[in-house]
N, C-alpha and C positions, 0 to 999 in steps of 0.2 A: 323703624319698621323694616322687614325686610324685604326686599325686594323678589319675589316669587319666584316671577318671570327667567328672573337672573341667576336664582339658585338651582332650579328644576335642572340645568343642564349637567350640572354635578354630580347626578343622577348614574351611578357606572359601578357593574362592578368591584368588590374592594373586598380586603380583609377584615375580619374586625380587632384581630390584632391583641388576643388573649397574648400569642406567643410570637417570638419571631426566633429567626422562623417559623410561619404557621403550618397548622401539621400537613397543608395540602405537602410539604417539603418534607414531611416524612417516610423513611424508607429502609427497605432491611440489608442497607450497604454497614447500617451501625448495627457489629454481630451483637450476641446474649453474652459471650467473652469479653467485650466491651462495655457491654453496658453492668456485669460485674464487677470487672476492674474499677467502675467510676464508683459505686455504692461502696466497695471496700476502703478505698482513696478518698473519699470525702473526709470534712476538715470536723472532726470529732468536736471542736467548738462552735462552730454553728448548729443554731437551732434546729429544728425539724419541722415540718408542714405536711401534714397528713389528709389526702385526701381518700376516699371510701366510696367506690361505686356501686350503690345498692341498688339493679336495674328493672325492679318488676314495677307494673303498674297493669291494672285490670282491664283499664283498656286504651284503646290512644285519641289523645289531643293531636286534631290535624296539625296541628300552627308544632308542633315539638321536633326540636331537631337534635334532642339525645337519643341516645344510645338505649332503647329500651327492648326488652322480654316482655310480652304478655301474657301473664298468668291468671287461671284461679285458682292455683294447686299448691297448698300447701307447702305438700313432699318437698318441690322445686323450691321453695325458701330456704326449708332446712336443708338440703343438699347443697345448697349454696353457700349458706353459713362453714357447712362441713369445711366445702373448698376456700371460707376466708381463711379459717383457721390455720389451712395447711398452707395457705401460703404467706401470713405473717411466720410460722415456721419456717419455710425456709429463706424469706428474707432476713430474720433473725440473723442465721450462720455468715449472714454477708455485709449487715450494717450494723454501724453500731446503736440500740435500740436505747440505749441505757443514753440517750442525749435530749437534750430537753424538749417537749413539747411545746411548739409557741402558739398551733391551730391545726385544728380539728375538724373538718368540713364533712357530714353525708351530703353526698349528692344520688340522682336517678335519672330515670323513677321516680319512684314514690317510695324515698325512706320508710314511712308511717304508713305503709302498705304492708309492710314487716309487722308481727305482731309486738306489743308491748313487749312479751315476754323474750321474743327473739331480736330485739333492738336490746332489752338489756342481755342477753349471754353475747352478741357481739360488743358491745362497751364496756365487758369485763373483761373480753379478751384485747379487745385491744390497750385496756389498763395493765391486763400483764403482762402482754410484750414490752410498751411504752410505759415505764413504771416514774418518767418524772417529768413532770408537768411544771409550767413555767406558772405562776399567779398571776401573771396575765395574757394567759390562755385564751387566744378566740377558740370556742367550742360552739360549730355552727349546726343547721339539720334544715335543707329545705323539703317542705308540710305543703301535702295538698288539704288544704283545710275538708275535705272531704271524707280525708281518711285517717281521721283523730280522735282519738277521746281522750279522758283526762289520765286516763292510765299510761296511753303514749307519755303524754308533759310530764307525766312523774316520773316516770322514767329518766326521760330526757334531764329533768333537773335533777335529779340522784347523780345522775352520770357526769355534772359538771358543764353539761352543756347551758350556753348563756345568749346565745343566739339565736333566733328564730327566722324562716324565709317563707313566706306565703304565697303562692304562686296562684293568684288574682287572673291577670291578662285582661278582663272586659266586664262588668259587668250586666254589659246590652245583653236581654235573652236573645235574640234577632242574632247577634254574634255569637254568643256562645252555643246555639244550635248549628251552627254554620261551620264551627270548630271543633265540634263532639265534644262539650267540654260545660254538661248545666253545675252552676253553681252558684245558688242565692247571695245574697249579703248576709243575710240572719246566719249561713253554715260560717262565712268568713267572721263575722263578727264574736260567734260564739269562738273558734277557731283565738280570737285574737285574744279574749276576754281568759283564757285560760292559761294562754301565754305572760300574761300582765298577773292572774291570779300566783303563776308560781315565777313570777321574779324575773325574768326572762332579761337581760340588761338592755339589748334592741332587739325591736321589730320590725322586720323589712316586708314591704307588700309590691311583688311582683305585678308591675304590670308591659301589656305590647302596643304598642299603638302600628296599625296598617296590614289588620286582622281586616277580613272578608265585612261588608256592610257598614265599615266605620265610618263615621260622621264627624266632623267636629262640635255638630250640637250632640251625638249621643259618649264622644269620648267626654266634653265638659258632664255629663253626667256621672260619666264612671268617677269623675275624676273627684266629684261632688260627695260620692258615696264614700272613698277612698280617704277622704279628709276626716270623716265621722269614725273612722277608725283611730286617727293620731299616731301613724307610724312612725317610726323614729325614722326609720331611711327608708327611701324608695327606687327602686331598679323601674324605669322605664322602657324598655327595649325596641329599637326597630325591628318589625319583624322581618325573620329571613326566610327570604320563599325562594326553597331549592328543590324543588317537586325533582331533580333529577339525582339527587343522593336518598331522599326520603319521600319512599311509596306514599307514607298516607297524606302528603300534603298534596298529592296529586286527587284525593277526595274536595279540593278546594276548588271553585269555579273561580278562576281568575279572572272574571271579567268584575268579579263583587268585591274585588283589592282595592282599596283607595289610590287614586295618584298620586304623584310624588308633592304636586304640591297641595294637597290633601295634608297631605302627612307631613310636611312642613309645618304648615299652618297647625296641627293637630299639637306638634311637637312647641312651636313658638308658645302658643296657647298655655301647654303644659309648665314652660317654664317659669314663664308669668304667672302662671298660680301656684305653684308651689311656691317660689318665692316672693310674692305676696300674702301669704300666709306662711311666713316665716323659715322656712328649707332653703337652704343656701346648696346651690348645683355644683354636685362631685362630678369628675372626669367626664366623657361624653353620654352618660346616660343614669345617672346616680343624684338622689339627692337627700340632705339630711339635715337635722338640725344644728345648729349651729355651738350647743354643747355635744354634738356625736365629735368620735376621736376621728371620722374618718375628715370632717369639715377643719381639722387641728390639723390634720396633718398636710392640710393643700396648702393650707396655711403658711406651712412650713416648709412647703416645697419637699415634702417626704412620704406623700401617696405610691404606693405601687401598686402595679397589676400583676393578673397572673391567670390562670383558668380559672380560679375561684370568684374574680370579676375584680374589685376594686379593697385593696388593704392599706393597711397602717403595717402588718409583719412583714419585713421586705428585709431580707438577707439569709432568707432559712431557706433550706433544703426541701424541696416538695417530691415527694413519696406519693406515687399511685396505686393504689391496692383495690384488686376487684376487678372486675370484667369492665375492658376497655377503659381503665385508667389513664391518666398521666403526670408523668413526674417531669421533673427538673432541675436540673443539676445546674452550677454557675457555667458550664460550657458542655450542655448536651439538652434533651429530651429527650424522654421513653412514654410510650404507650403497651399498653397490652393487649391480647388478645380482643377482636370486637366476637369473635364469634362462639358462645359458649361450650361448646364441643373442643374447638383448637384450646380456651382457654383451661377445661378441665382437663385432656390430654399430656398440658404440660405439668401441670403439679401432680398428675399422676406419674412422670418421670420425675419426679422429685426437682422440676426445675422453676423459677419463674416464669407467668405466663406473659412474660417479656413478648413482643411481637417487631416492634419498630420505633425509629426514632430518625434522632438527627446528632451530629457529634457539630459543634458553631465552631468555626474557621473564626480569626481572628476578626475578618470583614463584619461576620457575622455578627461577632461580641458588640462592634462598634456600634452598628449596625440598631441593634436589639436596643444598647444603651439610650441611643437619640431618641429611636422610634418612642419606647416605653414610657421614655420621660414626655415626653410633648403629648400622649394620647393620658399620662395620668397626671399631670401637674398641671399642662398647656404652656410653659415654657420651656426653654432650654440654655443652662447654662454652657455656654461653648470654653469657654479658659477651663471649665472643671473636666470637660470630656476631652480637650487638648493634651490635659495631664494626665489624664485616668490613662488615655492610649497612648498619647506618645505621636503625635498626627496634627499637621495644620489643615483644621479644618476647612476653611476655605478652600485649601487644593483636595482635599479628600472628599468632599463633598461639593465639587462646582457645578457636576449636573443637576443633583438635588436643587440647590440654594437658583438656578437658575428659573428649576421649573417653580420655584415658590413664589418669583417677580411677580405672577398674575395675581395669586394671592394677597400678596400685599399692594397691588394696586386696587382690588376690591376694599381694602382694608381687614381682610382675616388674619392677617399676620402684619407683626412688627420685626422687622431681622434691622442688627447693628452687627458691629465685631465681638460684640462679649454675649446679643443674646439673641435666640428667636421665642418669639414671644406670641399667644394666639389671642385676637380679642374676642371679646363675650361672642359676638358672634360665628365669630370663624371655629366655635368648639362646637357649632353643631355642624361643619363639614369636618373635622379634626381627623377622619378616617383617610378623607381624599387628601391632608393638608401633609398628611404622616406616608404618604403613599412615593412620594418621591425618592426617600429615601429607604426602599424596600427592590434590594436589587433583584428579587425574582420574581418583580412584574411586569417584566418582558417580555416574557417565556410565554406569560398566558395573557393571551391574544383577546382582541375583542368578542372574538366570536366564539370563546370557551366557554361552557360553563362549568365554575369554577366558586365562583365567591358571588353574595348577596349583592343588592344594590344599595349602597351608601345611603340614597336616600330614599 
């Protein structure tokens, strides 16, 4: 059992550690002459990873912390589309496009807010930029099960896509009022049942746990509902409440947020039923069956992260295309434009809507390496990152490993000289465990606000 009391203090600001550097370290000291130079200089044998920000949604879920446009205009879709096309044109002239496809991710928005017919003229463009695809292609698209029919999934399956993401969050009406966000079971169910009708290889169903009014007796309900579906994986998320980056989460009465040990408890709960009903728990907030590739690959100690959340494709090039994308390079990030004006602006000078990044110092590479591994495996082998850099870690790392002593006398960590190692339980602090060895959290002070609270 866990001990509450003793956890709740853990309770602090942190990263969640898509990237590392995370983009709060992003900045326009990395010029667009840089960040071309790196897209021309990429290693023509590595894969590709393709991500696609298609940002409209009709109206806003308070609890959302993307990047989103609120529309009901049409026009503004196909103008948008206009602008993807021109600017998979002129990334063409700078990367080479003719390299294999290994995943394919929409994100939003609300992909499926696009109509059928305008989700397929973008999957045809982007078939003929990107003209060779790997046969074992993640082809992903997260679905507000809202805004679906069966002509979206045909689509979607025409186009090769084989993934599916259902962005669930609560089924409490009491919460989902509370969130601007109604949506029965019967729309999710039907939703899932069409996904399963055209072949769909996984199914993932988004939920949040530490959403306004949550209970532990009304999350074991969602959670209840969520089983009747039979998802292949599921994405649990702690919610992150930044009412000081995103207006509408300041629509939220903070005082209807659960505590932290609420949401411990909420979270402990959660694990224990999923796997007790058969889901074996991926990196810090994932979980899946036991024949999914992602549960093989932890297995194997060859899980990676990345913005797309938790994969098996790890060594490819991640390509952002679309308003407020991001890419990543083996020693940089880019994002693009967040603001739709600067972001058409620039492809009407025929340039990338390139905006900012970060170019990773060698500290950095190291840095990224330990972090990554320990937030997606939960160990670390240290003789393999001694080689990879070139570095004793012990001396390279003594602050870190110092402040991890506390850690491991709770018992959340195991450190020798060959490993650190987290145990079952120290993967639900794994944000605070990975935090020592993140050299720009110095800088930001306690009294910043900056990053969510861990717990």
């Amino acid at each position: 059992m866990i001990d509450f009391e003793k956890f709740v203090k853990y309770s602090r600001p942190g990263p969640r550690y898509t990237s590392y550097p995370t983009a709060v370290e992003f900045n326009e000291d990395f010029t667009y002459g840089e960040y071309i130079e790196k897209l021309q200089n990429q290693d023509s044998s590595k894969p590709l990873s393709l991500y696609f920000h298609l940002p409209f949604c009709r109206s806003a879920c308070y609890f959302c912390g993307c990047n989103v446009v609120f529309t009901s205009k049409e026009d503004k879709k196909e103008r948008y589309i206009n602008y993807l096309k021109r600017e998979l044109d002129i990334l063409s002239s700078y990367l080479d496009t003719s390299r294999s496809v290994i995943q394919l991710h929409f994100g939003g928005g609300t992909p499926t807010f696009f109509s059928p017919e305008q989700l397929d003229v973008i999957i045809k463009e982007i078939k003929k930029v990107f003209p060779n695809w790997s046969n074992e292609a993640e082809v992903s698209c997260e679905i507000d099960p809202r805004f679906l029919s069966e002509e979206h999934m045909q689509v979607l399956a025409k186009g090769g896509f084989n993934r599916v993401s259902f962005g669930v969050q609560d089924f409490n009406e009491q919460v989902q009022k509370a969130v601007h966000r109604i949506q029965s079971f019967e729309i999710t169910k039907n939703a899932v049942d069409l996904a399963r009708k055209y072949r769909m290889q996984s199914v993932n169903i988004d939920l949040i746990y530490g959403l306004p009014y949550q209970t532990l007796q009304s999350f074991q309900e969602t959670l209840d509902l969520t089983l009747k579906l039979d998802p292949d994986r599921l994405a649990v998320f702690n919610y992150a409440h930044v009412p000081w980056l995103k207006k509408t989460m300041r629509k939220i009465d903070e005082t209807t947020l659960p505590t932290p040990d609420v949401k411990l408890a909420i979270l402990k709960y959660t694990i224990d039923f999923f796997t007790t009903h058969g889901y074996k728990m991926i990196g810090m907030d994932h979980f899946a069956k036991p024949e999914d590739e992602l549960f093989r690959a932890i297995e194997k100690g060859e899980l990676h992260r990345n913005f797309q959340g938790y994969t098996t494709k790890g060594g490819a090039d991640l390509i952002g295309i679309g308003l407020t994308s991001i890419g990543e390079g083996e020693d940089y990030y880019a994002q693009n434009y967040k603001e739709m004006h600067l972001y058409e602006e620039a492809i009407d000078c025929g340039k990338l809507p390139f905006h900012r990044g970060v170019k990773l110092s060698f500290d950095d590479r190291v840095r990224k390496a330990v972090i990554m591994e320990l937030m997606a495996n939960f160990k670390l082998d240290i003789p393999r990152i001694e080689k990879e850099f070139g570095i004793n870690f012990k001396e390279y790392f003594a602050d870190a490993l110092q402040a991890l002593k506390e850690f491991e006398e709770q018992d959340l960590v195991k450190l020798s000289d060959h490993a650190i190692e987290v145990s079952p339980t120290g993967t639900l602090l794994i944000r605070n465990i990975v935090m020592p060895f993140d050299a720009y959290m110095k800088k930001h002070g306690e009294g910043k606000k900056v990053f969510s609270k861990t717990v």
